[in-house]
C-alpha positions in Angstrom: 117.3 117.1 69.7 113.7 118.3 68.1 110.3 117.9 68.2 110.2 115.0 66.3 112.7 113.0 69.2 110.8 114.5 71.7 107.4 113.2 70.6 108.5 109.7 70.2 110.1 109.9 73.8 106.5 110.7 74.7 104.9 107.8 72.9 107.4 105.1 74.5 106.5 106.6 78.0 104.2 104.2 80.5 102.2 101.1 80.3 98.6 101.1 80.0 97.5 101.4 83.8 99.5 102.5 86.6 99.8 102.9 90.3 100.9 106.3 91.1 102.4 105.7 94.9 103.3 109.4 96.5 107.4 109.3 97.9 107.3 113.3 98.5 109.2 114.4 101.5 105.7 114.1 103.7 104.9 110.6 102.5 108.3 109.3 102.4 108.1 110.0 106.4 104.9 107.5 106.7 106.8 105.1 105.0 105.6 105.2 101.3 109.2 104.1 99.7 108.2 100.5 101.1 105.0 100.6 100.1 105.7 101.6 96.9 108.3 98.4 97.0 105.5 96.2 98.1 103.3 97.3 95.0 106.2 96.4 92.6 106.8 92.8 94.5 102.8 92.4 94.0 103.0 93.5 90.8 105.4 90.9 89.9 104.0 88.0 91.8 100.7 88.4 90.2 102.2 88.4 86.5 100.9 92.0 85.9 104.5 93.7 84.8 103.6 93.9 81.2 100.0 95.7 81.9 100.6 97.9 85.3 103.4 100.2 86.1 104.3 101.0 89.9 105.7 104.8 89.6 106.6 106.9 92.2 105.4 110.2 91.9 105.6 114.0 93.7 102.9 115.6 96.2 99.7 114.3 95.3 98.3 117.1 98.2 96.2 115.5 100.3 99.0 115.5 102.9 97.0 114.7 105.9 95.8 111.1 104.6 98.9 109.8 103.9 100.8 107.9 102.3 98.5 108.0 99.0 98.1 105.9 96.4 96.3 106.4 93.2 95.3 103.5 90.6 94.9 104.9 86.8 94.5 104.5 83.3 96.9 106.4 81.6 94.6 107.6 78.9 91.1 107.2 80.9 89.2 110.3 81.2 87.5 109.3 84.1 89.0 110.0 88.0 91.1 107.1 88.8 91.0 105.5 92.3 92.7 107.3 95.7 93.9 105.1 98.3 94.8 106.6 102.2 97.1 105.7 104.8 98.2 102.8 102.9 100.5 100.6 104.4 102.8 98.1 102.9 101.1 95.1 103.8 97.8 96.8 101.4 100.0 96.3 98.4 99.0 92.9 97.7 95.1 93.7 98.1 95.3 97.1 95.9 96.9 95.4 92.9 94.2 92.5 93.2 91.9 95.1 93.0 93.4 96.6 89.9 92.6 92.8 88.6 89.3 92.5 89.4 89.4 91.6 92.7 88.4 93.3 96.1 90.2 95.5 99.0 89.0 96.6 102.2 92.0 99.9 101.6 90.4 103.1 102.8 89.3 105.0 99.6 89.9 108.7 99.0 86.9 110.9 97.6 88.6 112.8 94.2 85.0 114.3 94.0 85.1 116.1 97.5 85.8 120.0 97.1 89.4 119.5 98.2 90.2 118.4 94.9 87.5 119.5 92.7 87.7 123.7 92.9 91.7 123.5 92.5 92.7 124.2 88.9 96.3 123.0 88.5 98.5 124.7 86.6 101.9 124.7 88.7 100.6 121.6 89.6 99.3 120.0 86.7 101.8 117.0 86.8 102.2 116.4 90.7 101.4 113.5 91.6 101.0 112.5 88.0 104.4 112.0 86.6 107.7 110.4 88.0 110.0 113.4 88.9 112.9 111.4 88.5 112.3 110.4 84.8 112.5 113.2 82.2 111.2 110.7 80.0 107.6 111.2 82.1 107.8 115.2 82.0 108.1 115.0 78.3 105.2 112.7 77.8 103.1 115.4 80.2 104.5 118.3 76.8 107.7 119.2 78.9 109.5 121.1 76.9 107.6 122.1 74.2 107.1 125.5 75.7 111.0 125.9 75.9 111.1 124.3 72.0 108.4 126.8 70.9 110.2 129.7 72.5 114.0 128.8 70.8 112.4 128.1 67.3 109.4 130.7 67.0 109.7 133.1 69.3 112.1 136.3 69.5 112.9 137.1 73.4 111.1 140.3 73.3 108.0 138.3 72.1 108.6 136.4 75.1 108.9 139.2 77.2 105.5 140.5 75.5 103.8 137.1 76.6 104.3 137.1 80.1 103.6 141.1 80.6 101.0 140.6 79.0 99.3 137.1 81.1 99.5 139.4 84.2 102.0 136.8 85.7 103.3 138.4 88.8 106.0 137.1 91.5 104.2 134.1 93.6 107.8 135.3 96.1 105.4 137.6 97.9 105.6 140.8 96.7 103.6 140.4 93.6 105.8 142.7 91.3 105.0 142.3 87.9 106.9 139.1 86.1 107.0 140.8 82.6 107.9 144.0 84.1 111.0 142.6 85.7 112.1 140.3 83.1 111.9 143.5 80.7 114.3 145.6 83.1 116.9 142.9 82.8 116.4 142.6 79.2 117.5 146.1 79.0 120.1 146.0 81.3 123.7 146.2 79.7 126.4 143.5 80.9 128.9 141.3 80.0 127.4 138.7 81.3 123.4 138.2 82.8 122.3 135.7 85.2 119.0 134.3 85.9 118.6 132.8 90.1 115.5 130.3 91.2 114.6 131.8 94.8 114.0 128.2 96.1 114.7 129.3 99.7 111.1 129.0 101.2 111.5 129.5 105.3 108.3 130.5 106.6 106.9 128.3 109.1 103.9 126.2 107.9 104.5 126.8 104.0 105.9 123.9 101.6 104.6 124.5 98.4 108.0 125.0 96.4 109.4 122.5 98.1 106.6 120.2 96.7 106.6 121.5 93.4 110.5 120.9 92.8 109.9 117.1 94.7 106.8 116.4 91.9 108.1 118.5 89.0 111.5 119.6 89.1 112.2 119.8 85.2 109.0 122.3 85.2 110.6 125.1 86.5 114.5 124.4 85.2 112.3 125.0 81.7 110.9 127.8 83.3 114.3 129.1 84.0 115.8 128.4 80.4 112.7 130.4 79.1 113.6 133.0 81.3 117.0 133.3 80.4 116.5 133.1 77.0 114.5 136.2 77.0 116.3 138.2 78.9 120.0 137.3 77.8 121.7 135.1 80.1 123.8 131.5 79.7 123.7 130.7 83.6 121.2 129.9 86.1 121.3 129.5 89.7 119.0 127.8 92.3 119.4 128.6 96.1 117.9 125.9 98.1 118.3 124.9 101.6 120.1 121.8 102.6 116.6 121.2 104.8 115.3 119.7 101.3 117.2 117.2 100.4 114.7 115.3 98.6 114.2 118.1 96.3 117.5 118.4 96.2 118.2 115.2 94.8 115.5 115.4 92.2 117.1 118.8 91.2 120.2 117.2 90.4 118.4 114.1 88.4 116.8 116.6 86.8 119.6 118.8 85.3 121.2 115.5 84.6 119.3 113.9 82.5 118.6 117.6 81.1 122.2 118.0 79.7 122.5 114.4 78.5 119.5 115.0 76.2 120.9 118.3 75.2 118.1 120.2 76.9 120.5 122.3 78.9 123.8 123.0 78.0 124.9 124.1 74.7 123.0 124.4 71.9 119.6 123.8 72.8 117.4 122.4 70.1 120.1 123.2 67.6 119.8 126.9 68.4 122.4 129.2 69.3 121.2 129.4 72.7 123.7 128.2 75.9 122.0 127.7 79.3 123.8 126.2 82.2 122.2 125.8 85.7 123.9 124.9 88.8 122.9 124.6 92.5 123.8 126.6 95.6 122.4 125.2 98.4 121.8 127.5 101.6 122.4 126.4 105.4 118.9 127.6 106.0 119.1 131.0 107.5 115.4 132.8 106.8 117.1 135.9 105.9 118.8 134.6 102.7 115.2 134.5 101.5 115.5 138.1 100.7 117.1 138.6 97.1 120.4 140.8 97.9 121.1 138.3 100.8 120.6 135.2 98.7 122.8 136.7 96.3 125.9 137.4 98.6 125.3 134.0 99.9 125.8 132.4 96.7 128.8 134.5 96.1 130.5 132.7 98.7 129.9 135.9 101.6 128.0 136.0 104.7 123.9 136.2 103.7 122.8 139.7 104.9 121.0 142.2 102.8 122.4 144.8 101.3 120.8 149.0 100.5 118.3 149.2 97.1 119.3 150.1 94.4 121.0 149.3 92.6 118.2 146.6 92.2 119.3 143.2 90.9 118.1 143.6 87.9 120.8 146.3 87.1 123.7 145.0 89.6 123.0 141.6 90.8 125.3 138.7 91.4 129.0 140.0 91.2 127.9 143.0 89.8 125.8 141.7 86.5 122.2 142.3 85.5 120.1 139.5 87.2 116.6 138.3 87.4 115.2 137.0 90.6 112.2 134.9 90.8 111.0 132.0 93.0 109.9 128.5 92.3 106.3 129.4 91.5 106.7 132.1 88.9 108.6 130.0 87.1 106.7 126.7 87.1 104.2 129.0 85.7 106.2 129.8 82.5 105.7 126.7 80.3 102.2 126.5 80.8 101.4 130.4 79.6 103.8 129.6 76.4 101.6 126.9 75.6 98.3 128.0 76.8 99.3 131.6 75.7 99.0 134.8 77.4 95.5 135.8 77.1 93.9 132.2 78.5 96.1 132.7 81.8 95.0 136.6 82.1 91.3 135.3 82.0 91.9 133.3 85.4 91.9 135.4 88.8 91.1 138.7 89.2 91.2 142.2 87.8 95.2 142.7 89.2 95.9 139.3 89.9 95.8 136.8 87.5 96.2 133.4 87.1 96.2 130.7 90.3 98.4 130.7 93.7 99.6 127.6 95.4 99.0 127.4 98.8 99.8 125.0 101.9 96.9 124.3 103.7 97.9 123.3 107.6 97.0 124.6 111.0 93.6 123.5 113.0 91.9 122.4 109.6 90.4 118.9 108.3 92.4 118.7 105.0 95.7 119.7 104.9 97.7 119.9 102.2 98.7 121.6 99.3 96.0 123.0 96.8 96.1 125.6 93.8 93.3 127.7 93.3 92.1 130.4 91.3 93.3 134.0 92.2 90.2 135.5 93.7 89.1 132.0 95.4 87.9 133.3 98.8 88.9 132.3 102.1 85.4 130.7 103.3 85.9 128.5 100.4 89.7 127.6 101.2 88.9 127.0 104.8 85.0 125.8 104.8 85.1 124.4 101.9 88.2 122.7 100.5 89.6 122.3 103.7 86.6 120.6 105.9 86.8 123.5 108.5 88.5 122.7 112.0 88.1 118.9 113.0 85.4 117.5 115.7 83.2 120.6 114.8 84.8 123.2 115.8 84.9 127.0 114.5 87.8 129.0 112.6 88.6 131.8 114.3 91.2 133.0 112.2 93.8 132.2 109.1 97.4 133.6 109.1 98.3 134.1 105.7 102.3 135.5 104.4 104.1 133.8 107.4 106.0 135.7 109.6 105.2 138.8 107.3 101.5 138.7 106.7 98.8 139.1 109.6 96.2 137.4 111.3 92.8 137.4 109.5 89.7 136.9 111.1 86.7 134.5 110.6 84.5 137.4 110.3 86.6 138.8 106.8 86.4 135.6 105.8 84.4 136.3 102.8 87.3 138.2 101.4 88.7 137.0 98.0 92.3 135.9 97.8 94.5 138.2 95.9 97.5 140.5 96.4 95.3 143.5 96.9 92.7 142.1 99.2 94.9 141.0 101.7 96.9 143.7 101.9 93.4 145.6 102.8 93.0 143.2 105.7 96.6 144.2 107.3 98.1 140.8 106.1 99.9 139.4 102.5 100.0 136.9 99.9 103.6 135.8 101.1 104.5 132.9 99.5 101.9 130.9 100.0 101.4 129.7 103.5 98.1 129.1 105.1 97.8 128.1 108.7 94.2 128.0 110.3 93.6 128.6 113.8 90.8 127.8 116.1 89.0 129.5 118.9 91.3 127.3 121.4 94.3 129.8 119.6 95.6 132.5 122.0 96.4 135.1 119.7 98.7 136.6 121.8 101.0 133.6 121.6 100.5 133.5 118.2 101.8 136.7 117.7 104.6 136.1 119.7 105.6 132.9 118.2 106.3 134.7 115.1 108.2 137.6 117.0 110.2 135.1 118.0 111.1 133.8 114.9 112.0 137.0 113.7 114.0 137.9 116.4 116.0 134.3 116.0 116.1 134.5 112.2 117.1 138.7 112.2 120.7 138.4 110.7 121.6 141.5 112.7 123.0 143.7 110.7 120.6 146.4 111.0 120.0 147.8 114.8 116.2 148.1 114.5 115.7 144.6 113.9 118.7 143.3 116.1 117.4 144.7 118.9 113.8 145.7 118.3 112.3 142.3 117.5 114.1 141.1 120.7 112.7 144.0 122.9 109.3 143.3 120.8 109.6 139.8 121.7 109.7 140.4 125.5 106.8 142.8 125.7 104.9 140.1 124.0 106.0 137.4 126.5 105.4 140.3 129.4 101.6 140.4 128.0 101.3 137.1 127.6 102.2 136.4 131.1 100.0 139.3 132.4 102.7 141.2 134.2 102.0 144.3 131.3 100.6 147.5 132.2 98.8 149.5 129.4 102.5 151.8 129.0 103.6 148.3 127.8 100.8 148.2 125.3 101.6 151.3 124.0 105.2 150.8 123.8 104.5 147.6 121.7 102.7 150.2 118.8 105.3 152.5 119.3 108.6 149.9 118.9 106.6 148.0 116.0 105.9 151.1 113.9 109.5 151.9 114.6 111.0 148.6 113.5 108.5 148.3 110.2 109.9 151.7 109.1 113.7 151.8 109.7 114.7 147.9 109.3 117.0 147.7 106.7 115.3 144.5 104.7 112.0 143.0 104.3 112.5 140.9 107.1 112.6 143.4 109.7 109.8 145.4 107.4 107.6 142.8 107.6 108.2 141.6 111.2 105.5 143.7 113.3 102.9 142.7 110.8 101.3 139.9 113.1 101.5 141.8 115.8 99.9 144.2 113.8 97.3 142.6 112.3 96.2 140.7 116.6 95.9 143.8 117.9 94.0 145.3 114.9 91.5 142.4 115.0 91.7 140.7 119.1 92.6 143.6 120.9 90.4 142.7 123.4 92.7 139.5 123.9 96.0 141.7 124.7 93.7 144.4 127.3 92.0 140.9 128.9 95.7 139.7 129.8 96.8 143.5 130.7 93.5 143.9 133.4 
């Protein structure tokens, strides 16, 4: 295949107005697979087949209103028209509306901040194309980046790119993208493999889930881009089986992928092979972290294992590998074509480009939104999100999961980046954003995600076999206000204990909210201790 095939794919692809219905894990639970059925029986009753075309497409973020349904032009500029909570008997009134006629279907506001200060890039075809034909991601440029990069571009020009955008891991850490990729460029092997992390577990966080349910062949280009620069004919992505919608759309994807010579061998007539296959994980939170996902895909129990050697010098069964989540590499395609520089003028100083994050919790949009590194939380929360419901006040936003920390409404005017956050006691995580109101005990809160940990600790370390469990029940002794200030000092003592001798990130990470409560509402621990 070349360019030339892939543009006329492009021009065969859609009619001239369609009706974009949303069957994303959170919509398909409200029932949008029958509606979306209904629109293509009322399609077909009115006579409108060879003018509008019913597609079902990924996350189209405004979770809380769903399921959602959007009427378009394909090549209007203008904002098209948003329909909530649809149900299947609206299907008959919606496509009279698209002839002319009226509806009485609640209508979505696309001008409302929620939509208007997001700037997709990860998700600039969610809830635009249909995930489950390649024929759509093509017409939306899909794979031009990967075309550009075989035919043009040498891997260590590749390499140059992305170092260069300031692209760095959306996983949680924020190392450096380029800096990583370069490592494993370096790195001699026999063989090189390149692993989607596409194990999100923290509570309250969905992005990559609805980025590989809108836009799956996104980030397998992402992957083949990766590999290409860094050396390596096979991919891997490490899901859980908790996803199986993304699951499926995964294996549609690298279907169709291979039968249009897109993956396998050869790509676009060049020497390059890339094969990807799927692993999917029985959901244990620990397999999150790289050296345990890596084992588990080996065929051995998930736990962690000492760094280094670091992956990207001896990583699955031994070989150089490069380890990045969904995010990082749904971001790939868009800084080939774009280039380098127009994605390192977006965010901030040290973080660049945008973050997606899932908006849930106590707050009147939830959903998921991308916004631009340095966006601040007053504008998330106030702004985007609507604030709490029925007029009441933030109190706080837990950002990172079980890893990051409780922020307060009062740092609220703090701007969203890796640096920032880690200031306020907290992280970037991977993306989760749950909002909390003044009704929140923030003891319970802290404990909630104690016990998490302690349930999700693989146990293969002592500190965090035992120490979240000891944590966890000088949380619940607090919370019940049978503690005696000893007890509070014994919670700093077995949290600083447990953050510096766990033997992976999870038990690292695991005081942090405990942390971050007692940094912010101490008051609310000594209240329950008096």
């Amino acid at each position: 295949m070349d360019l030339a095939e892939l543009q006329e794919i492009a021009q065969k692809e859609s009619l001239p107005m369609q009706i974009r219905c949303c069957v994303a894990a959170g919509c398909l639970s409200a029932n949008s697979q029958t509606v979306k059925q209904h629109l293509e029986a009322a399609v077909t009753t009115a006579d409108l087949e060879e003018q509008v075309q019913v597609i079902g497409v990924g996350c189209m973020r405004l979770c809380c209103n769903g399921p959602l349904v959007e009427v378009k032009e394909k090549t209007a500029e203008s904002l098209g028209t948003l329909y909530e909570k649809v149900t299947p008997e609206d299907a008959p009134s919606i496509v009279a509306a698209v002839n002319g006629g009226e509806t009485k279907v609640q209508k979505g506001d696309l001008t409302q901040p929620f939509f208007t200060q997001q700037m997709p890039i990860v998700l600039e075809n969610s809830g635009k194309i249909d995930p489950e034909r390649i024929e759509s991601y093509i017409a939306a440029d899909g794979y031009q980046a990967l075309y550009q990069v075989l035919r043009e571009m040498t891997p260590a020009k590749v390499v140059d790119d992305i170092t260069r955008s300031g692209l760095r891991g959306r996983g949680g850490a924020g190392y450096p993208t380029g800096v990583k990729w370069a490592t494993v460029a370096k790195a001699k092997g026999e063989r090189k493999f390149v692993i989607c992390n596409a194990d999100e577990g923290d509570p309250g966080a969905f992005m990559d889930r609805s980025v590989l349910e809108s836009d799956p062949h996104r980030v397998l280009e992402g992957m083949a881009i990766a590999a290409y620069s860094v050396g390596a004919n096979q991919g891997y992505i490490y899901i859980r089986a908790e996803y199986p919608v993304a699951i499926n759309q995964l294996q549609i994807a690298i279907r169709q992928a291979q039968r249009l010579g897109l993956l396998g061998s050869n790509i676009f007539d060049s020497p390059f092979d890339f094969k990807i296959d799927i692993r999917i994980g029985a959901g244990a939170y620990v397999c999150g972290e790289e050296t345990a996902l890596m084992a588990s895909i080996e065929g051995k129990r998930g736990t962690p294992s000492p760094r280094p050697p670091y992956p990207a010098e001896s990583g699955l069964w031994g070989f150089p590998t490069l380890i990045n989540n969904v995010e990082t590499y749904a971001n790939v395609p868009w800084i080939i074509r774009k280039g380098a520089d127009v994605f390192a003028s977006i965010g901030t100083e040290k973080s660049k480009g945008t973050k997606v994050f899932a908006l849930a919790g106590k707050i009147q949009n939830t959903g998921i939104i991308e916004v631009p590194m340095g966006t601040t939380l007053r504008q998330i929360v106030e702004e985007m999100g609507g604030n709490v419901p029925d007029g009441g006040t933030a109190k706080a936003v837990q950002t990172g999961g079980p890893s990051g920390g409780c922020i307060p409404a009062s740092a609220f005017d703090t701007p969203v980046d890796y640096e920032s956050l880690s200031q306020l006691g907290s992280m970037m995580g991977s993306g989760g954003m749950i909002v909390m109101d003044e009704s929140t005990n923030m003891v319970d809160v802290a404990r909630f995600f104690m016990e998490f940990c302690m349930d999700e600790s693989c146990g293969k370390c002592i500190p965090c076999r035992v120490g979240t469990v000891q944590l966890y029940k000088l949380l619940t002794k607090i919370s019940e206000g049978k503690a005696s200030f000893a007890d509070l000092e014994l919670l700093e003592e077995l949290c600083d204990m447990v953050k510096h001798t766990s033997l992976c990130g999870l038990g690292q990470s695991a005081p942090n909210p405990v942390f971050s409560t007692l940094r912010y509402f101490r008051d609310e621990y000594l209240t329950l201790i008096k």
